[in-house]
VEXDOTI-160921 format. One line per 4 residues: number of its first residue (from 1); their letters; for each residue x, y, z of C-alpha. Coordinates in Angstrom, 2 decimals, padded with zeros to 5 digits. Example, Ala and Ser with C-alpha at 12.3 -4.5 7.8 and 13.67 -1.06 7.14 Angstrom:
% residues 2
1	AS	012.30,-004.50,007.80 | 013.67,-001.06,007.14
***
This chain:
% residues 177
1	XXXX	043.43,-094.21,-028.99 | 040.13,-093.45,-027.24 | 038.79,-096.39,-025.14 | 034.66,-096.39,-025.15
5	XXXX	033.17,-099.57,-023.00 | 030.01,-100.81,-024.04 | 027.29,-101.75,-022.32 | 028.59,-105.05,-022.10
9	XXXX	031.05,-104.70,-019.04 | 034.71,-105.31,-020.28 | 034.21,-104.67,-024.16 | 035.35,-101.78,-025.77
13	XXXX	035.10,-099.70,-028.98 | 038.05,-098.23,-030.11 | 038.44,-094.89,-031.63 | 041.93,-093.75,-033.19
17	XXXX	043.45,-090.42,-032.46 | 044.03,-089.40,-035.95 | 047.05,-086.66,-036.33 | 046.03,-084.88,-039.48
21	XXXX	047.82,-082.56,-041.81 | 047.90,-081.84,-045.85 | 049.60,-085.95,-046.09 | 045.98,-087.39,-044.36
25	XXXX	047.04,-088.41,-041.28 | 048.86,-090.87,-038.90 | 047.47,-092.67,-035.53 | 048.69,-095.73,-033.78
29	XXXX	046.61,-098.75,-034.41 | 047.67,-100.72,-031.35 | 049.62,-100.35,-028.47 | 050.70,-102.10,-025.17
33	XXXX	051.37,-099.76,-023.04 | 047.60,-097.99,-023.98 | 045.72,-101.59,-023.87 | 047.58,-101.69,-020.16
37	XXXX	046.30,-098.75,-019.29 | 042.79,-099.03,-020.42 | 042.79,-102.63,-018.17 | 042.83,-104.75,-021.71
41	XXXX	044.55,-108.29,-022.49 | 047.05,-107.49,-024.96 | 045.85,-109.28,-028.73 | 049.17,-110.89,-030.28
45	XXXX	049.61,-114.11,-030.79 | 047.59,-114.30,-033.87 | 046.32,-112.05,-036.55 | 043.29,-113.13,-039.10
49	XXXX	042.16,-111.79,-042.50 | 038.39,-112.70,-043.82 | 037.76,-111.77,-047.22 | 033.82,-111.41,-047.92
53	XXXX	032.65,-111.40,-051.63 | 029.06,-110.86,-050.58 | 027.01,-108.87,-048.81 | 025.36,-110.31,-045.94
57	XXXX	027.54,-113.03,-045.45 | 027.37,-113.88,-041.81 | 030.71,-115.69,-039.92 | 029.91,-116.64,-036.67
61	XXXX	028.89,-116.27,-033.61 | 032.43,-118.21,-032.50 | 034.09,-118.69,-029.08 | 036.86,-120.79,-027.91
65	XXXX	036.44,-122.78,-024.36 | 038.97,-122.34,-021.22 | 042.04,-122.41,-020.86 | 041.70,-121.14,-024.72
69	XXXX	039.24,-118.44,-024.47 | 040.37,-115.60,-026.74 | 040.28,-111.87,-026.44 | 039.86,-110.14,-029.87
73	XXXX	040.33,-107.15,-031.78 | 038.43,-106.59,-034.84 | 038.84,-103.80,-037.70 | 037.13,-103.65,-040.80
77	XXXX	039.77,-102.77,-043.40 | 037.80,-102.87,-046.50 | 034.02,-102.24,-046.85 | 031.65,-102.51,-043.91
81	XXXX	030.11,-104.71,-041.07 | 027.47,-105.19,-038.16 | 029.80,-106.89,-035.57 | 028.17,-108.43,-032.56
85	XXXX	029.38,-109.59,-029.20 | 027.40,-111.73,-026.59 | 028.43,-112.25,-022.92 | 028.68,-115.71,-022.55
89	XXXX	030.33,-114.54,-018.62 | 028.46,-117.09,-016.41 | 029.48,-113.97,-013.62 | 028.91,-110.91,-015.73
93	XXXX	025.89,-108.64,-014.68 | 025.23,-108.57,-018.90 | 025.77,-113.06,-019.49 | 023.45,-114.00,-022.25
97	XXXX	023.24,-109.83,-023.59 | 024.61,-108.76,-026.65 | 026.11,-105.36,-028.47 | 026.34,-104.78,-032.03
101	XXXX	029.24,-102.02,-033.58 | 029.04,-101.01,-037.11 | 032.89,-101.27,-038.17 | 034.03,-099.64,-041.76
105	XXXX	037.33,-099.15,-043.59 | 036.03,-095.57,-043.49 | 035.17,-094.51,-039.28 | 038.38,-096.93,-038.70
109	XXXX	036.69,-098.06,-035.47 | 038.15,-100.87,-033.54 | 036.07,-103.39,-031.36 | 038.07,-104.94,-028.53
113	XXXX	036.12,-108.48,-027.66 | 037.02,-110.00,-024.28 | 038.01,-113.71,-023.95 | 034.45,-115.57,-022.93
117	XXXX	032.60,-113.53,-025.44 | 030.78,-115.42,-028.68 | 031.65,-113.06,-032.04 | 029.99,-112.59,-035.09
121	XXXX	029.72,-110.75,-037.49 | 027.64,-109.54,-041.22 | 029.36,-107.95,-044.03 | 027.47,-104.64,-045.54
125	XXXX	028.92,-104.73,-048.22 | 030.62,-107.16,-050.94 | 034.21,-106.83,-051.13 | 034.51,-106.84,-047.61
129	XXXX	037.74,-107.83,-045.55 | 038.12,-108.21,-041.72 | 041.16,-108.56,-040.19 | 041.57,-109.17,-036.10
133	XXXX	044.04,-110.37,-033.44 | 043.75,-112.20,-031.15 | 045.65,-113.32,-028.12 | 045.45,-116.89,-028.45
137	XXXX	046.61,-119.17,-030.83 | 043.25,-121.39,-032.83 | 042.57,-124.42,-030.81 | 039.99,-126.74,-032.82
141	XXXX	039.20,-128.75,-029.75 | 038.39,-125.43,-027.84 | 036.24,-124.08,-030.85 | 032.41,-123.76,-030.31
145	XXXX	029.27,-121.96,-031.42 | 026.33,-120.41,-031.03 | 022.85,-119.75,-033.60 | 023.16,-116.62,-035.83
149	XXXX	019.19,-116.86,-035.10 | 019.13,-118.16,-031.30 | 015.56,-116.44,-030.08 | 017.22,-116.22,-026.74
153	XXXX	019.66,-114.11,-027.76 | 017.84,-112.12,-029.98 | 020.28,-110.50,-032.60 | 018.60,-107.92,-035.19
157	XXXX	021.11,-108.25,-038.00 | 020.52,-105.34,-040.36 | 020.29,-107.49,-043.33 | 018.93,-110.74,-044.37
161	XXXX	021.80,-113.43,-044.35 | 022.82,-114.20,-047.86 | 025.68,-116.36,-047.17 | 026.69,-118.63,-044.12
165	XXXX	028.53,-121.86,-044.02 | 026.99,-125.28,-042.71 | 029.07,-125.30,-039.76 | 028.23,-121.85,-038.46
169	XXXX	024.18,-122.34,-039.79 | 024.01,-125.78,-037.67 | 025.91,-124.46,-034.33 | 023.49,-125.14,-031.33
173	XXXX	021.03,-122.65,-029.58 | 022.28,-121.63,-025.74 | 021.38,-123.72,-023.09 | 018.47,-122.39,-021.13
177	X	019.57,-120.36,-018.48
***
């Protein structure tokens, strides 16, 4: 795997080292001992599936609190997205910035989120399916959000939003700084 950080200190897109030949090819999806390396919390104590019918349905932006914070990694494994990260570190250099990945079933690309990070994401495509680990278990106490449309953050989601549910449509703006 090829580790890339992001602008956002600590967050990482994920390239895999494909091994080709007349089959397609073969390359490890995940693995400890390279996570290690590359300074990353290990992701496996849960693994999620979304399913997206539409395009432009928006999930997000998520976080859980401490002690539950959760590091994620997130693969599109069926159609497309615009997946988006913001520092919510009160000690980071970046708090309050965000970074946006396109992910596809197609580039395979892998976005590793760390634990105090908000996540969101918009599908590009209908038929779209996400799946991601994380490395701690869902806590609904712990669970919290933050505006899609927060002017203070100031995400530029490449499409309008054609689907969103109440819960993640009502979540608050952040707290001024």
């Amino acid at each position: 795997m090829n580790f890339s950080e992001t602008e956002l200190a600590g967050a990482f897109v994920i390239d895999l080292e494909q091994v080709r030949d007349e089959r397609g090819f073969f390359a490890r999806a995940w693995c400890a001992r390279e996570f290690e390396a590359a300074g990353l919390t290990t992701v496996h104590a849960q693994t999620n599936l979304s399913y997206n019918a539409l395009a432009g349905t928006l999930r997000g932006l998520h976080y859980q609190v401490a002690p539950h914070q959760e590091a994620k990694l997130v693969r599109c494994i069926r159609g497309s997205i615009f997946d988006v990260i913001v520092d919510l570190r009160s000690d980071s250099d970046t708090c309050r910035q965000w970074t946006g990945v396109e992910l596809t079933a197609g580039n395979r690309r892998m976005l590793y989120v760390p634990a105090g990070f908000a996540h969101a994401f918009q599908t590009l495509e209908d038929d779209t399916e996400v799946l991601y680990q994380v490395n701690e278990f869902y806590t609904p106490g712990a669970e919290r959000g933050l505006r899609f449309d927060d002017p203070a953050i100031g995400i530029r989601w490449p499409r309008e939003v054609s689907m969103i549910s109440d819960k993640d449509a009502g979540w608050p703006a952040l707290p001024a700084a």
